[in-house]
C-alpha positions in Angstrom: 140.2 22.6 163.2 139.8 25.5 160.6 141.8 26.2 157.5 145.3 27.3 157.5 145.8 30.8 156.5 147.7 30.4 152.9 149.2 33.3 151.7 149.5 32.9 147.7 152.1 34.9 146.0 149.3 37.3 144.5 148.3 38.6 148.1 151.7 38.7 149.3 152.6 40.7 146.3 149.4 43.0 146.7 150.4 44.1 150.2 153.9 44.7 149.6 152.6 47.1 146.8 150.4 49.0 149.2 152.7 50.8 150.5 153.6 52.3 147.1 149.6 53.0 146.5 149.9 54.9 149.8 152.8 56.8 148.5 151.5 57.4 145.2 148.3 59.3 146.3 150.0 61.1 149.1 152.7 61.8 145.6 149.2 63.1 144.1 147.6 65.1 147.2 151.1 67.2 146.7 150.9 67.4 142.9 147.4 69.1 143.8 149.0 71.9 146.4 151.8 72.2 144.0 148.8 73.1 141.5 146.9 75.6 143.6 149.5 76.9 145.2 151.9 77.7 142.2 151.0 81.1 140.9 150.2 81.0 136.9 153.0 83.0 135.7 156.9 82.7 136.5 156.8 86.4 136.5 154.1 86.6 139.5 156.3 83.7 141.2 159.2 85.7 141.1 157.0 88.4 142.3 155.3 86.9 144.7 155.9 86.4 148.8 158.1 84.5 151.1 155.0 82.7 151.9 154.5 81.5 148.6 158.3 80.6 147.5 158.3 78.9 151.0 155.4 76.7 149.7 156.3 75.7 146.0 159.8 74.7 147.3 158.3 72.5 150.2 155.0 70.8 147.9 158.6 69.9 145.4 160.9 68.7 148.3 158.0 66.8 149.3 157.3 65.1 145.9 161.0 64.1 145.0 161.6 62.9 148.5 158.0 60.4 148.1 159.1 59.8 144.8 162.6 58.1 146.2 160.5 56.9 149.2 158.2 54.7 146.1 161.1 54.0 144.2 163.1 52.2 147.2 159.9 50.5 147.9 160.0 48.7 144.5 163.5 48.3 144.6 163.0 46.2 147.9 160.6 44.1 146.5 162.8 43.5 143.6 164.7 42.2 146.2 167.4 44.6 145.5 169.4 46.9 148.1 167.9 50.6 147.4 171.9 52.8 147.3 172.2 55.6 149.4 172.1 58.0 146.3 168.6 59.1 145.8 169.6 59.2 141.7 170.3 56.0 142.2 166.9 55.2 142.7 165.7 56.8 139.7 168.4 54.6 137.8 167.2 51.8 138.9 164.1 52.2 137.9 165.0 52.9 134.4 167.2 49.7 134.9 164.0 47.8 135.5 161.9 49.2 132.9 159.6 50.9 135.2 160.1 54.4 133.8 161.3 55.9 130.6 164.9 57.8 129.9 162.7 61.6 129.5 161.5 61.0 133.5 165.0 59.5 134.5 166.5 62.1 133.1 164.0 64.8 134.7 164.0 63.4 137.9 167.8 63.4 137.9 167.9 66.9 137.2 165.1 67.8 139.7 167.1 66.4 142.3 169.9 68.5 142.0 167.4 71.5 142.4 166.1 69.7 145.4 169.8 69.8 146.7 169.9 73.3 146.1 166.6 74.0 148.4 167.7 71.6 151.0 171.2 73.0 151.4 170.5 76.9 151.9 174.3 78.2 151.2 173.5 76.9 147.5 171.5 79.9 146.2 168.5 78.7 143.6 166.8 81.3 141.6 162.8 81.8 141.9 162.8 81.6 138.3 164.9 78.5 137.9 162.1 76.8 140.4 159.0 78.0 138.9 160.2 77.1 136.2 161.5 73.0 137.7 158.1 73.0 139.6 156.0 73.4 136.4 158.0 70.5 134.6 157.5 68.0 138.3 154.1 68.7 137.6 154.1 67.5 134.0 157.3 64.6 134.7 155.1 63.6 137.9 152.3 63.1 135.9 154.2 60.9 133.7 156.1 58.6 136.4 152.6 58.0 138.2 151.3 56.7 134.8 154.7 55.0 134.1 154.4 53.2 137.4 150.7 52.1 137.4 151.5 51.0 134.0 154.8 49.2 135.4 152.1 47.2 138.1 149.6 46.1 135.7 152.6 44.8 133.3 153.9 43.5 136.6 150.6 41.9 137.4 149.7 40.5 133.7 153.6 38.5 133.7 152.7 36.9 136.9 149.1 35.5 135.9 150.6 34.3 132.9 153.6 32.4 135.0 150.8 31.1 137.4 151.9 33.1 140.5 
C-alpha cells in the first residue's frame, strides 16, 4: 500500500490563502487600468468623456468590491463569520491587526463613494472621484503591502508554534 496523503497545517493553510493571492493580483491588474486609464489631471477628468468617467468608476468599483472579496476570505479563515456590511470587513481587519487605522479609515470612506456610483440617484461629482481614485491608488498600494506583510507575520508565528 502507498502512503497516506497527510495534509499538515502549513499546506492546508497555504491553499486557503490562495484564494486571496488570486484576489490580490486580480486587486493589482485593476490598480494598473486604474493607472492608465485615469487621465493625469483632475481638470482633464472632469473634462474628459463618458467613456472615460465610465471606466475610472468601474476599475474603483472593482477594487473595493475585491478588496471586501480578500478581506471575507481572511475573515473565514480566522474562522470568523464575514458581516453583511462591507465596512465591516475593513474593521475587522484592523481588529486583527492586518491593516493600519490610515487604510481603515480610507477604505471606509471609499466605500461610501462606491455607494454613491452603485446607486445612480446619489449624484457623485467627477472631481470628488478623481480625486478618491487617486488616493485607492495610493491606500491600495498600502493594503496590498499591509496584507503581504500580515501573511509573512502570519507565517513566521506559526513556524515558531510548530504548525
Amino acid at each position: 500500500m502507498g502512503k497516506k496523503n497527510k495534509k499538515t497545517p502549513k499546506k492546508v493553510a497555504s491553499r486557503r490563502f490562495n484564494p486571496v493571492k488570486s484576489k490580490l493580483e486580480s486587486m493589482n491588474e485593476c490598480f494598473e487600468q486604474l493607472q492608465n486609464g485615469l487621465p493625469d489631471s483632475r481638470e482633464a477628468y472632469v473634462k474628459g468623456d463618458r467613456i472615460t468617467h465610465s471606466y475610472v468608476k468601474s476599475c474603483f468599483l472593482m477594487i473595493i468590491q475585491r478588496a471586501v472579496d480578500i478581506n471575507n476570505v481572511i475573515i473565514e479563515f480566522k474562522e470568523q463569520t464575514p458581516q453583511q456590511q462591507k465596512h465591516h470587513s475593513f474593521l475587522t481587519l484592523y481588529q486583527n491587526n492586518a491593516i493600519d487605522k490610515k487604510t481603515l479609515d480610507f477604505f471606509i470612506k471609499a466605500l461610501d463613494y462606491y455607494e454613491n456610483i452603485v446607486n445612480p440617484y446619489q449624484e457623485l461629482a467627477p472631481s470628488e472621484l478623481y480625486d478618491v481614485s487617486c488616493d485607492l491608488l495610493k491606500y491600495g498600494e498600502a493594503y496590498t503591502h499591509q496584507l503581504e506583510n500580515y501573511f509573512v507575520n502570519l507565517a513566521c508565528s506559526q513556524n515558531r508554534r510548530g504548525l
